[in-house]
Structure formats: structure tokens, C-alpha cells
N, C-alpha and C positions, 0 to 999 in steps of 0.2 A: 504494500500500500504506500508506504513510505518513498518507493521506487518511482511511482508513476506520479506523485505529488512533485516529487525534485524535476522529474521528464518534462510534466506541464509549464514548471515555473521555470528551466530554462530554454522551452518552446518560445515560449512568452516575451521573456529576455531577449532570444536571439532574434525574434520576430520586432518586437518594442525599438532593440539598436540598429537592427540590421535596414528597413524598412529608410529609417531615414537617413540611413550613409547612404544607403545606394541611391538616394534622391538626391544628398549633398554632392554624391561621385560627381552623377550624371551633371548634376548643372554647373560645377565647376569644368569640367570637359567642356561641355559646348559654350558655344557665345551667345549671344543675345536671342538670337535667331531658334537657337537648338531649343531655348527655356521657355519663351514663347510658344514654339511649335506643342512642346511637354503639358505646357498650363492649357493650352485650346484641344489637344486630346482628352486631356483630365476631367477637363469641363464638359465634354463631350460623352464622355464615358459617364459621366456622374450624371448630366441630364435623362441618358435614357443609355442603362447598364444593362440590360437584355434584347438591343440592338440588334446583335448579330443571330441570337438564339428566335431571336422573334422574326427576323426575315427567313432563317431556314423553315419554321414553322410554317410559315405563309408559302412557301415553296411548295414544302411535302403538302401542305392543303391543297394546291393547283393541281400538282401530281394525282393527288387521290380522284380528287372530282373528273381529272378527264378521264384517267380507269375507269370510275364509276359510271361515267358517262358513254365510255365507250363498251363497257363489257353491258351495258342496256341498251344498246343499238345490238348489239351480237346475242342477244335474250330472244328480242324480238322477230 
């Protein structure tokens, strides 16, 4: 028990430290341009976070409906 309590709390830690170096990495690296680019994804990502999952969804829907559409033409 003791084991997974210390696991959690330096999950946590390396996630808590790690999360914002690699954001300090990144913008020290790039220039103006690079940090910009980062904060208008971020923003983007944050306004609407299931973006990607929600147009595959909307795909696989189109998919299904002409199947269904077409195995009821081949019914009839």
C-alpha cells in the first residue's frame, strides 16, 4: 500500500515539474514566432478539445449512413 502511495506522489511530482520545463524548454528555443504559434494552438485546443475525435465521428456517421443507405437499395 505504502508502495503505490510513494508511485502516485512521484507520478504527480514528475508530472507537476516536468509539464512546465518542457513548456519553459520549448519557448526559450523558439522566438517570438515559435511562442505565438504554441499560445494560438493552446487556445485552440482548449476552445474545443475533442476537435479531432468529433470530426472522425462525423466521418464514421457519413460512412455508416451511405452502407445503410446502400445495403437498402440492394434489400429492395
Amino acid at each position: 500500500m505504502d508502495s503505490n502511495i510513494i508511485l502516485v506522489l512521484c507520478l504527480t511530482a514528475l508530472i507537476g515539474l516536468g509539464i512546465p520545463a518542457m513548456l519553459y524548454a520549448g519557448l526559450r528555443r523558439g522566438g517570438t514566432v515559435g511562442q505565438i504559434e504554441l499560445l494560438r494552438r493552446a487556445s485552440r485546443q482548449a476552445r474545443q478539445p475533442w476537435q479531432r475525435e468529433d470530426s472522425q465521428l462525423a466521418e464514421l456517421s457519413q460512412k455508416v449512413e451511405a452502407l445503410r443507405a446502400k445495403t437498402d437499395q440492394t434489400a429492395k
